[in-house]
Backbone bond lengths (Angstrom), bond angles and torsions (degrees), N, CA, C in turn:
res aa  C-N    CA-C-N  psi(-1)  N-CA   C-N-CA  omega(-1)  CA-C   N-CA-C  phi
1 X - - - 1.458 - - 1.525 110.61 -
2 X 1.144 125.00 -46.90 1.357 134.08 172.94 1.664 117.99 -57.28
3 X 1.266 118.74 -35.06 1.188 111.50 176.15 1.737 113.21 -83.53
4 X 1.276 113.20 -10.94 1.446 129.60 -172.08 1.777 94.29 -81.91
5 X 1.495 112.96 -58.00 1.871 119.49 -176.54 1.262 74.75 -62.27
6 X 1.703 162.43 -97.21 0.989 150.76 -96.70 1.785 112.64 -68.90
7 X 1.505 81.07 -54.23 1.539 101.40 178.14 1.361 127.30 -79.00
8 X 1.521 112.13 13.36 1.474 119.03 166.45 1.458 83.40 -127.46
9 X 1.114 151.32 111.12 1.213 159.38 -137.80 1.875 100.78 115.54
10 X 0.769 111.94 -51.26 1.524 109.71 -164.49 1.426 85.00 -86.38
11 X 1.097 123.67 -55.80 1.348 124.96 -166.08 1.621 115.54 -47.39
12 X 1.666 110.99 -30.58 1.264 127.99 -161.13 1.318 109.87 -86.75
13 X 1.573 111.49 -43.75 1.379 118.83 154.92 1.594 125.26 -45.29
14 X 1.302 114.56 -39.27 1.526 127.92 -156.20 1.510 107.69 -67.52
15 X 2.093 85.27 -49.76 1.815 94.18 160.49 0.851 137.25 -72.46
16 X 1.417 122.67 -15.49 1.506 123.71 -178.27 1.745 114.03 -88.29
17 X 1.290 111.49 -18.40 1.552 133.87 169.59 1.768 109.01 -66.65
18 X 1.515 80.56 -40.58 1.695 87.32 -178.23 1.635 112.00 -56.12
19 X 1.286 111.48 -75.60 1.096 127.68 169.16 1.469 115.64 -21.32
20 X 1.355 108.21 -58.86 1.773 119.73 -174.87 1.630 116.28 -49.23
21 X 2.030 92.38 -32.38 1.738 85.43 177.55 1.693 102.65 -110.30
22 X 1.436 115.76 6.77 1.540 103.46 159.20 1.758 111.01 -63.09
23 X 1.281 106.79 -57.50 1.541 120.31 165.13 1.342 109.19 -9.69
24 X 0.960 97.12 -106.44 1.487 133.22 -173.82 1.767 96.08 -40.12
25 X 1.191 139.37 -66.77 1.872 134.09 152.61 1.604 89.19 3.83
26 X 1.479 81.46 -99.92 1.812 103.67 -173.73 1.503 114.17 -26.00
27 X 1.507 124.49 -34.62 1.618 127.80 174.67 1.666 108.28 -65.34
28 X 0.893 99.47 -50.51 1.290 114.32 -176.04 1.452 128.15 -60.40
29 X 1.292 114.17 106.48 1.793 103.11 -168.75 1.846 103.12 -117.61
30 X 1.227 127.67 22.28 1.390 127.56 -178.95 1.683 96.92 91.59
31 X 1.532 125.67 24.32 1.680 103.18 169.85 1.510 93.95 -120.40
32 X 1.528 91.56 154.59 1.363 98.61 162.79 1.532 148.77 -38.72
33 X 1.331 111.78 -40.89 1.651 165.61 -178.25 1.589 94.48 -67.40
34 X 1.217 107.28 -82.73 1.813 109.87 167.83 1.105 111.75 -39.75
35 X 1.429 136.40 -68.21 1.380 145.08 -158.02 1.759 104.03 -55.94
36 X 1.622 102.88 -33.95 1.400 103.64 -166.37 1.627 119.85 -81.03
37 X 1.626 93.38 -15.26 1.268 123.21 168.47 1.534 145.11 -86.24
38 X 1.394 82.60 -10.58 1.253 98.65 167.45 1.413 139.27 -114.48
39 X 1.459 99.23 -9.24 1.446 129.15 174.00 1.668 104.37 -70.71
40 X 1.355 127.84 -68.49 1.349 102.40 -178.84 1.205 138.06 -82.40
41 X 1.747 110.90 33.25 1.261 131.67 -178.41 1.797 90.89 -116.76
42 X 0.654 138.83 -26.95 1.505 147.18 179.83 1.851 83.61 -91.13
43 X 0.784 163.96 -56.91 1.288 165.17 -109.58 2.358 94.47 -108.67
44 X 1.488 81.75 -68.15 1.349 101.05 172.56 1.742 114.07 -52.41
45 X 0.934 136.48 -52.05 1.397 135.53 131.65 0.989 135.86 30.38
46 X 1.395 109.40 -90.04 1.398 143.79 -160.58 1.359 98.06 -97.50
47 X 1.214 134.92 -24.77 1.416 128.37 -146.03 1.696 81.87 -107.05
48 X 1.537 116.11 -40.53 1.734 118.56 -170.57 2.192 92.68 -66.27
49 X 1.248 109.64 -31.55 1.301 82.55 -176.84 1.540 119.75 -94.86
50 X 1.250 113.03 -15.82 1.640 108.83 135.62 0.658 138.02 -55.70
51 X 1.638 136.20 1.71 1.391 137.19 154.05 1.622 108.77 -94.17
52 X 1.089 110.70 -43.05 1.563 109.73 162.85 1.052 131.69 -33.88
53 X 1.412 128.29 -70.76 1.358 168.48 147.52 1.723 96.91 -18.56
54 X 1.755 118.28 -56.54 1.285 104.55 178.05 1.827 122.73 -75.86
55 X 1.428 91.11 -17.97 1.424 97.73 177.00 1.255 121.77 -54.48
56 X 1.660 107.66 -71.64 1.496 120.21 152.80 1.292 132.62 -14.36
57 X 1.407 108.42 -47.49 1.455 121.66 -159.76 1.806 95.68 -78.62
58 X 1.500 96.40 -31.71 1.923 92.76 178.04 1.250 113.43 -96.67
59 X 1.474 123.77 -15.45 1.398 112.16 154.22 1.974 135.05 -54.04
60 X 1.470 89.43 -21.39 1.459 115.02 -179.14 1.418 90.38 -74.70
61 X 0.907 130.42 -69.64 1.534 136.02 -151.06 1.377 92.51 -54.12
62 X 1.574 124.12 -77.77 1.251 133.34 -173.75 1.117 135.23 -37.84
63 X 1.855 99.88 -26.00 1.709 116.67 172.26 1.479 100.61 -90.23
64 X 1.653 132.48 -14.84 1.683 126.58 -176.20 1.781 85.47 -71.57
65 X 1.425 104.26 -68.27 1.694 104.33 -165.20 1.151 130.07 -38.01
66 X 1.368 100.83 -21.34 1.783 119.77 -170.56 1.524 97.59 -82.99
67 X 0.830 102.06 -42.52 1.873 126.83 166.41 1.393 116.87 -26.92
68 X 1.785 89.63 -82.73 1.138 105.43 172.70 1.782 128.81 -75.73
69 X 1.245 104.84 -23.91 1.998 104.86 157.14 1.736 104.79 -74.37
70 X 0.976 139.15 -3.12 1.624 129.53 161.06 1.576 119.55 -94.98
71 X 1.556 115.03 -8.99 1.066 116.22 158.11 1.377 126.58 -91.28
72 X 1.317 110.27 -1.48 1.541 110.51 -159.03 1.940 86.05 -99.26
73 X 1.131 86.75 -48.02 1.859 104.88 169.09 1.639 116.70 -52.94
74 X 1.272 120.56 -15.77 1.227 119.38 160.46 1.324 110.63 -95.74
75 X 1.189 139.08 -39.53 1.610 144.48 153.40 1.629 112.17 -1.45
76 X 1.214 64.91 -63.35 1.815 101.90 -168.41 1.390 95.70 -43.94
77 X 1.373 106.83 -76.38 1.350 129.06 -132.38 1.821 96.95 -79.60
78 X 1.415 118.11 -5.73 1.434 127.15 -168.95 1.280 81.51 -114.18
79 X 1.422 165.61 -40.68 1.045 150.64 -171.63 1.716 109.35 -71.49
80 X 1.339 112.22 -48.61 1.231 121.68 173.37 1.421 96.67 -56.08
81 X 1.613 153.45 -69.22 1.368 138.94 -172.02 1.137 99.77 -34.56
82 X 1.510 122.95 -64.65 1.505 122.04 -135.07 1.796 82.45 -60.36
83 X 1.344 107.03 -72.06 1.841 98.54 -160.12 1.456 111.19 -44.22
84 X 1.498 126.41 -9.77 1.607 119.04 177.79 1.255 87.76 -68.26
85 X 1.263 132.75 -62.84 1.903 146.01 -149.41 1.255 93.46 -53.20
86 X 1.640 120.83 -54.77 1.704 116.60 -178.53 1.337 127.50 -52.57
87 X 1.752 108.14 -19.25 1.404 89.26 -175.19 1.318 97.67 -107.46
């Protein structure tokens, strides 16, 4: 499951990057002026889905741990039956 959220995450970025330098193409007509104008809008971009992308990436983590402290908590909680059953 995690590599599936991961990889529509990357994917989401990939398109949204896309777009940023279709943009910015289209800004761009061979002048200087354009070029200069379009660069830190292409800049802004890329950098928002690197912030995205890192966000995500620690929301993942935080939802594995949660994960993995609810399994450890079932551990538990099946070990504790069994010794009720023994006595």
């Amino acid at each position: 499951m995690d590599n599936k959220r991961r990889a529509k995450n990357y994917t989401e970025a990939a398109n949204e990057i896309e777009k940023a330098l279709s943009l910015a193409e289209q800004e761009i007509d061979g002048t200087p002026e354009k070029f200069k104008s379009a660069r830190p809008k292409l800049h802004k971009a890329i950098s928002d889905q690197e912030v995205l992308l890192e966000t995500k990436r620690i929301e993942l983590t935080e939802s594995q741990q949660e994960i993995d402290q609810l399994k450890e908590k079932m551990k538990d909680m099946e070990r504790k039956l069994e010794d009720a059953l023994k006595k």
